[in-house]
N, C-alpha and C positions, 0 to 999 in steps of 0.2 A: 206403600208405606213400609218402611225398614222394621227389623226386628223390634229396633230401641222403641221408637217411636209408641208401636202397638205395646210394649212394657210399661211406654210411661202412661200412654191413654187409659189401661187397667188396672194401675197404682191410680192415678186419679179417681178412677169410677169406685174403688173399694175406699176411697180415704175417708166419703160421708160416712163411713160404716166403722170407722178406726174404735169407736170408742167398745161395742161389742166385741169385734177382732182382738181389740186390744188385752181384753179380760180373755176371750178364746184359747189363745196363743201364751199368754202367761197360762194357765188354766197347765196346759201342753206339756207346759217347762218344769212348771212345779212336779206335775207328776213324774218326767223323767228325771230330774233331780233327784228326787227319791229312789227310783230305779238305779241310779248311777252310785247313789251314797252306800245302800246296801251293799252294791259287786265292788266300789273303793273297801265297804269293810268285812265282806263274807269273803270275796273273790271267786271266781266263776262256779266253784263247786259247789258253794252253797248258798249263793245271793238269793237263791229263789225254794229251796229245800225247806230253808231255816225260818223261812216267813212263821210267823203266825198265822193262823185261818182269821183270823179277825184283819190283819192288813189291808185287805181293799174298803173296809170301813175306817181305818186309820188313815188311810190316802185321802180318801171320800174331805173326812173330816180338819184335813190340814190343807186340802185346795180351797177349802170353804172360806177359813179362819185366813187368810192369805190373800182372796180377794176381796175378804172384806174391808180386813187394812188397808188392800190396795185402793178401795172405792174409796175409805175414809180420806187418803191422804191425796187423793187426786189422782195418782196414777196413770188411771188409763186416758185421760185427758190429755197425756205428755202427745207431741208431734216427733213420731221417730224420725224422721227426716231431719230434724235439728237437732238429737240427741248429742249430748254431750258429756263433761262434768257434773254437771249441774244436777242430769238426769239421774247419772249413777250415784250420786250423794241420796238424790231422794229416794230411788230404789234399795239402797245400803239401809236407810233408816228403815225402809217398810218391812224388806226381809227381817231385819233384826226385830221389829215389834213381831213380828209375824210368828216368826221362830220361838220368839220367846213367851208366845199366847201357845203356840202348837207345841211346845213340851211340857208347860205346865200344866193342859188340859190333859196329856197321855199319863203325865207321871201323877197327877191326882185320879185319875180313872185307874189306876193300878196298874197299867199292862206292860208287865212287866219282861211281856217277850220282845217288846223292842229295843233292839240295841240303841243303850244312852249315848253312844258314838255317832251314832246315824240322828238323833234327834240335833247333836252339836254340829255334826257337819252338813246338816240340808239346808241351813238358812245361807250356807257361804257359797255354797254349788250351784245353789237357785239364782243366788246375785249372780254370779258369773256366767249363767244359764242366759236369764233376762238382762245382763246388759249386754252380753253378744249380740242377743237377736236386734235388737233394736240400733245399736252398732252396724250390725252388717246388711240392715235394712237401710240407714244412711250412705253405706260406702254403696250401695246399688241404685240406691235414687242417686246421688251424684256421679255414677258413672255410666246411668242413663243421660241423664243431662248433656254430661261432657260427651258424649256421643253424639249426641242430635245435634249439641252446639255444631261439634267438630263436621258435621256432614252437611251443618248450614251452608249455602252460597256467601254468606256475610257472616265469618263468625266475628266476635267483638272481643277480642283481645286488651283487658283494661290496666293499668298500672294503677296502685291505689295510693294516693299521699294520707298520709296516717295510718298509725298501729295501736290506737288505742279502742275505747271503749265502742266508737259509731264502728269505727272499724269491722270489730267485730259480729256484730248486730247488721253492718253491711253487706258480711260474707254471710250470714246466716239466710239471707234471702236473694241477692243477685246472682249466686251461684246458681241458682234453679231458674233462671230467669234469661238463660242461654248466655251470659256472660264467661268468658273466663281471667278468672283472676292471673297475670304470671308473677303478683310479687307484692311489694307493701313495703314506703319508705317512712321514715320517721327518726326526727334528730337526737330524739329522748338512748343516748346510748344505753342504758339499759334493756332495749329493744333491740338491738343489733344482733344480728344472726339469731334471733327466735322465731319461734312460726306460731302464726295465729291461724286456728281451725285448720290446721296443715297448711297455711300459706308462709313461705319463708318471708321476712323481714328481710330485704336486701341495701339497703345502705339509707344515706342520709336524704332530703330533700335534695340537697343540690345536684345530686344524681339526676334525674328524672328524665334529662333527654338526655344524657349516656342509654341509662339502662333503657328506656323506652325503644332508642333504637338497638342495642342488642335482642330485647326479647320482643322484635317486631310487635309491640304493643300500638293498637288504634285509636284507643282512647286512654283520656286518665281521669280517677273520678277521686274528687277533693273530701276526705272523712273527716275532716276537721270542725265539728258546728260548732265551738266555744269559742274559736283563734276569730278575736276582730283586729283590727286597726294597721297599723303597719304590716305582722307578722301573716297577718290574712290578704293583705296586699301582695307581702312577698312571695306567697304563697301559691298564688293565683299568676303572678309573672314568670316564677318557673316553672309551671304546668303549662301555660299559654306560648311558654319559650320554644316547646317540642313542637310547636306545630300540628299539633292534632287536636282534637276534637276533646275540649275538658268539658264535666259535667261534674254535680258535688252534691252531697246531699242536703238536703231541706236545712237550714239555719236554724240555733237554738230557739227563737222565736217561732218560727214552722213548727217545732217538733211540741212546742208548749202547744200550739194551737192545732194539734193533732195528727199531723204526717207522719208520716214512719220513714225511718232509717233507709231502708230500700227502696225507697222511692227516690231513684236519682233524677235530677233536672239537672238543664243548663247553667250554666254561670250569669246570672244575671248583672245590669251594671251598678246594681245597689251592691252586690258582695264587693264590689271591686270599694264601697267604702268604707268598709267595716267598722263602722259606727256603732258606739256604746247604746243599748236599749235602754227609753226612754222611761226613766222613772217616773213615775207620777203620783200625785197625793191622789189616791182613788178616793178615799173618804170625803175630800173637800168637793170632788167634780162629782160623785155621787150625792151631794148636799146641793151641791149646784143645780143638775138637771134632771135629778132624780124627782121622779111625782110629776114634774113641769109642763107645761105647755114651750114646746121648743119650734121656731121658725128657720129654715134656712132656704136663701133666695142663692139662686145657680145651685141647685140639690140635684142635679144632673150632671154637672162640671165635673172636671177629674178631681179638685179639692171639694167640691161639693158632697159629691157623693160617698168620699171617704169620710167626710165632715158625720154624714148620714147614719156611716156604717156604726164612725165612733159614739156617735151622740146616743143610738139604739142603745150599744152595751149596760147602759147607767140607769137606764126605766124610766123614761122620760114619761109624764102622763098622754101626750099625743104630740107626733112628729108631725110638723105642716110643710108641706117640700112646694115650693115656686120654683116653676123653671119657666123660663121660655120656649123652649125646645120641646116640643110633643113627643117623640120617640127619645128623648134624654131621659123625661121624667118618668116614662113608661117603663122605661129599661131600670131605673133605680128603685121604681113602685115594686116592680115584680120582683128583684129582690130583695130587697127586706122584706114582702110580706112572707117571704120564702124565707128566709132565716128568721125572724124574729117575728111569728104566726101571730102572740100576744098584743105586740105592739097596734095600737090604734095609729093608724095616717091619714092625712087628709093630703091630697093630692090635686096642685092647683097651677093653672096655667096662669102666669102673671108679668107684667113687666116691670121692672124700677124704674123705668123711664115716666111713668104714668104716676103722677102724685095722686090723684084722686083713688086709684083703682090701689094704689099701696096704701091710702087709708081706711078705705072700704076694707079690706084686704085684715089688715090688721084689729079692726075694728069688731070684725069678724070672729076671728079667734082667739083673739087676746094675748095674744105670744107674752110667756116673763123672760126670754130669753132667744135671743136673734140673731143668726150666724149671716153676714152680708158678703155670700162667695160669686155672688152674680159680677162679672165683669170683660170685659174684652183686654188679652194679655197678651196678644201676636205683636211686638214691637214693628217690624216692619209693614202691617197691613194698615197698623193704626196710624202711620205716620204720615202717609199722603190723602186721598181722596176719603180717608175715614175717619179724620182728624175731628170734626166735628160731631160725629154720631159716639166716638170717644168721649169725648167730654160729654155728653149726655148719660151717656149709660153710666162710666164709672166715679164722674164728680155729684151731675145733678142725680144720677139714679141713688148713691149714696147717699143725699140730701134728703130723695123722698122715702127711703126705705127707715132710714133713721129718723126722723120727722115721725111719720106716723108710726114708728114703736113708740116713741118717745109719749105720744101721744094717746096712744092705747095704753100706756100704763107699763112698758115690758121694763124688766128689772134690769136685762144687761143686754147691751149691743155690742158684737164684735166684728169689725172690719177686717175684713184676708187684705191685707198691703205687698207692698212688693219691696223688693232689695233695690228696686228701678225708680223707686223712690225717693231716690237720697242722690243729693245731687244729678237732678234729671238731666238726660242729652235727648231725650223722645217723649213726643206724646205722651205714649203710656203712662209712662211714668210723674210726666207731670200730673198727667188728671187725678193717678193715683196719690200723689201730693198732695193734690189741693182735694182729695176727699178727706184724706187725713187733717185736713185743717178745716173741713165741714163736720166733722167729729169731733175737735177741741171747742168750736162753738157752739156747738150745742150740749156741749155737758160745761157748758159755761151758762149758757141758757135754761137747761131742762136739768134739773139736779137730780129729781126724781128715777132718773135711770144711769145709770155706767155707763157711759159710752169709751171704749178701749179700741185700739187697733195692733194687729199682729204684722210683723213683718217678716220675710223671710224671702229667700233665695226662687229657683227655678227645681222642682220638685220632677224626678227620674220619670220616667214613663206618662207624663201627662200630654195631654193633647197641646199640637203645636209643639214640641220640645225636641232638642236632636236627638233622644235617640230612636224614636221610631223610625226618624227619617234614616240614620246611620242603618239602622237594620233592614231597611227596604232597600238602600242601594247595596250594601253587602248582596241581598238576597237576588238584583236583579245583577250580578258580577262586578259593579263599582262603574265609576269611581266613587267616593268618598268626600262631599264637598265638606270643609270645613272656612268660614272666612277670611281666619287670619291664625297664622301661627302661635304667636303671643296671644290669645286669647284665653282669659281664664271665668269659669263661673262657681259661682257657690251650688252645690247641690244637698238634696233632701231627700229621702226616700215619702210618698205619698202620705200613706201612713203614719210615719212619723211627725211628720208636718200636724198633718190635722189633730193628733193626739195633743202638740201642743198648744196646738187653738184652743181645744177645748180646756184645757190646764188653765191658759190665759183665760179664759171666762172663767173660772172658778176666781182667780186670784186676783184679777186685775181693778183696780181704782179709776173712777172715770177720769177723762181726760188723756191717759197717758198710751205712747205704744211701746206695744213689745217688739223685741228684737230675738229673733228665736237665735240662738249658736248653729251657723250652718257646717262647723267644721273648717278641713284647711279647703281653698280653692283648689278647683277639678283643670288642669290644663285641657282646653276643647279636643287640640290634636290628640292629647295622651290616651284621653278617651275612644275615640273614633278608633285609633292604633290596637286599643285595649281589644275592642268589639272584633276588629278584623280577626286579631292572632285566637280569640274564645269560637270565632266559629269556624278554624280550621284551616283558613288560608293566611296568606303572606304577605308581607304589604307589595311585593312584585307582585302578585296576581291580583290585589286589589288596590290600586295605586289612592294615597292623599291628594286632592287637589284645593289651593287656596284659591276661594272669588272672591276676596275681598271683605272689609265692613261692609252692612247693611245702613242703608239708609236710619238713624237716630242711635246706631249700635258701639259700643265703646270697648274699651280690652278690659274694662274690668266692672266690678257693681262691687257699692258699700255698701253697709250696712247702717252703718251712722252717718248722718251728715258731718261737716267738721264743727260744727258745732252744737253739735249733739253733747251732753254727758249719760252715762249709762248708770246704772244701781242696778245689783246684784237682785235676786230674788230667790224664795226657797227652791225655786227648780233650778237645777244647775246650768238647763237648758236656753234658759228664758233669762233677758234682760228688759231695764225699762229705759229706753230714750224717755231723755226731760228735751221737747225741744221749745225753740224759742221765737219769737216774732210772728204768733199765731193771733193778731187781734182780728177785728170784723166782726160781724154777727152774722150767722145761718143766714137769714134773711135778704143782706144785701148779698151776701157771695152769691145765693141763690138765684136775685134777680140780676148779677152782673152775667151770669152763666147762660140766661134764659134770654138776654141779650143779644148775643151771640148769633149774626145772621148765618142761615141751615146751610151748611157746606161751605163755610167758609173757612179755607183750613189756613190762611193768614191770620184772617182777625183773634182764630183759635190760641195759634201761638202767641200772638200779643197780650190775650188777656191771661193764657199760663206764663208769660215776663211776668207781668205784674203781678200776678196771686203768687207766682213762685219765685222769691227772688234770685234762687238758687237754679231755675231753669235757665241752663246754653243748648241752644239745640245745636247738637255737633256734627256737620256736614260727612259724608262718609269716604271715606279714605282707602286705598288698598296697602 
């Protein structure tokens, strides 16, 4: 182990200890401060002749009055390893109370052998005393640091895009964390050629694989957490332009929900859309599931279980989670009762396919409110040989889920829909249709409860979705399949999604769906390209390859049918399709569905012609 090394291991073992040390060590100062102000005012012949005999009680007595300030005002709490301004502002005021308790106590006691010169000059010698030490305790812990860094086998060499506030609070901890900074760009000209915490300010954004390659820089890490939407976009393309390895810290949303600054991550492909945070009438979804008895079926799923996370926040009287899936629901039980210990759950294995066991089911516990995320959304598996167990799960299972809320009394039912909905070319899509129109007939039928449906896009990181798969062929060297070049989709970050589900259940009037705003379309390539250059390499080393459409797959998804109209709503988020030509009753849709001989994925499509008239299944193309 190197000299540095064993310095910095012993700085750590005494840091539990900093707050005694800390009082120690000023304790040190102050009394040499004194020593020094005397010979500034006797000079060497008689700094020590001239004393009073009572002086080491006079000393005694203003180390006292001095640490006391210092405790009152927090003081020795400070972390010298990050001193700074800040510190010496507060040490400036404490000296100054301090000084000005320590001469008024000497000049009201009489003692009159002390020079009033030494009593005006020891509160300004002390500051200079104690903010050296703590000064030169940070230039030795970071030049411990930059030592070890520097003798790493990998040291990490970062360029930082931004100079402002994260900036700052980002050098206050990755410096120590074997990183070294060589520099900090940022457009804001009034930042130009300044240095932050010692780091110089070297030019604009658009620099960044200039200067990356001059200062052999290995990474570059993104300080920006308020820049969304285009400028966070642009942002993210010329860091990813150098070719190296970008990471960025925690998002304004992270940093609300408790991360810290120094905590740098990868680029994830939600940053790449920098999307405005979802307002929401807390009040109104707080009225909503607040106290409640709340159900949600697929509480396992990727929307489920966020469904889950969100619905906990509002104090639901008792969450009831259906899944299918045994280790789905095990995995989403065990965390929530981990975050949110108060919450009652009742945790229950269940199917939608099963109308008896969904009435039983509900019968049970009474849901006033019913999140229906249970579904099968893989377009291509659903389209051949599963075309039929499709229509069970997401048409008829929708039927018996809503049926027996309806039945049990629950106040609001809300359908997860899809953007695959609207003018179908696949399965999916159809069933998911023709649920939505097993939902307009029964709150045509059952007035008693709201029945609403959410619609929206392909949600980032969900299961089935590209980009897990994008990041598992990056990770195994590529290639990169994507199916078709012009291919574009709407996306959502998870989270977001669900937030505005649950918005839609506060607000929504039965009968009608939501259209959440998924923003502008994601070009699939742009994406997959985006991924390659964020984790380091080039599109020569990991080449795009087109296979083609998928079997029921199209270049694009609406959002409205064409004959949709839309109304605004208080969420700026959220629209309402009014749509049209939804007659039939529950009842017969249900028994034309049940109809339906098992695996037949012909007669499947024939009866999504007729329930959807809007269903073309569109052969797939390259």
């Amino acid at each position: 182990m190197s000299f540095w090394h064993r310095l910095d291991a012993l700085l750590a073992r005494i840091r539990p200890r900093r707050y005694a040390l800390s009082l120690l060590i000023d304790a040190a100062v102050i009394v040499a401060a004194w020593q020094f102000t005397y010979l500034f005012r006797l000079g060497f012949e008689r700094w020590l002749s001239a004393r009073p005999g009572y002086d080491p009680l006079v000393q005694a007595a203003i180390v006292a009055i001095y640490l006391v300030v210092f405790v009152l005002l927090g003081v020795p709490r400070g972390m010298w390893r990050f001193s700074g301004f800040g510190e010496v502002k507060r040490l400036a005021v404490a000296c100054a109370l301090a000084g000005a308790l320590a001469a008024a106590v000497v000049l009201m006691a009489q003692l009159v052998q002390v020079p009033r010169a030494v009593l005006a000059l020891h509160p300004v010698i002390t500051l200079f005393g104690l903010a050296g030490v703590r000064l030169g305790y940070r230039m030795l812990y970071e030049h411990t640091r930059a030592q070890i860094a520097a003798g790493s086998s990998e040291t990490r060499r970062t360029l930082v895009l931004g100079a402002g506030t994260a900036a700052r609070m980002l050098l206050a901890g990755i410096q120590h964390q074997g990183w070294v900074v060589v520099g900090l760009l940022d457009d804001d000209p009034a930042k130009q050629r300044s240095r932050l915490a010692g780091v110089p300010v070297l030019g604009t954004l658009d620099r960044a694989a200039e200067l990356a390659r001059s200062l052999a820089a290995t990474h570059l890490v993104i300080a920006m957490p308020s820049v969304r939407g285009a400028l966070r976009r642009r942002v993210i393309e010329l860091a990813t332009a150098t070719g190296l390895p970008v990471q960025t810290v925690p998002s304004a949303q992270e940093l609300v929900e408790g991360a810290t600054v120094s905590r740098v991550r990868d680029i994830q492909p939600e940053d790449l859309l920098g999307r405005e945070p979802v307002v929401l009438d807390e009040a109104g979804i707080a009225d909503c599931i607040g106290g409640k008895v709340v159900l949600i079926t697929g509480a396992g799923g990727s929307i489920g279980s966020e469904l889950c996370r969100q619905v906990a926040r509002y104090g639901p009287g008792k969450l009831v989670l259906v899944e299918l899936s045994e280790f789905n629901l095990y995995t989403i039980e065990q965390e929530l009762g981990e975050r949110f210990p108060q919450l009652p759950l009742e945790r229950l294995i269940g199917d939608v396919k099963n109308l008896e066991h969904m009435r039983q089911l509900m019968q049970r516990w009474k849901p006033q409110v019913v999140f229906h995320a249970a579904a099968y959304k893989h377009v291509p598996l659903m389209e051949e040989h599963n075309a039929w167990v499709a229509l069970q799960n997401n048409t008829l299972g929708t039927h018996n889920a809503a049926l027996a809320a309806a039945e049990a009394g629950a106040e609001r039912f809300v359908l997860i829909s899809t953007d695959k909905a609207v003018n179908p070319t696949n399965v999916m899509g159809a069933t998911k249709r023709a649920a939505e129109m097993v939902i307009s007939a029964l709150a045509r039928e059952h007035v008693g409860t709201r029945f609403m449906a959410v619609r929206f896009g392909n949600v980032l990181g969900s299961s089935g979705s590209v980009i897990p798969k994008f990041k598992e062929q990056i990770a195994r060297g590529g290639p990169v399949t994507v199916t078709h070049p012009d291919i574009i989709r709407y996306f959502m970050t998870i989270p977001e999604a669900a937030r505005l589900v649950v918005q839609a259940a506060a607000i929504g009037e039965t009968g009608q769906v939501y259209v959440l705003d998924m923003g502008e379309p994601v070009r699939i390539v742009e994406l997959a390209r985006d991924l390659i250059r964020m984790s380091g390499h080039t599109l020569e080393e990991i080449p795009i390859v087109f296979t083609g459409l998928r079997p029921g797959e199209k270049l694009f998804e609406e959002l409205l049918a064409d004959s949709d109209t839309t109304l605004p709503t208080a969420i700026a988020q959220l629209r309402i399709a009014r749509l049209q030509g939804q007659g039939g009753t529950a009842a017969a849709l249900e028994a034309t569905i049940r109809a339906v001989p098992e695996g037949d994925a012909a007669a499947v499509r024939g009866l999504l012609r007729d329930l959807v008239g809007e269903y073309r299944a569109a052969p797939a193309s390259a």
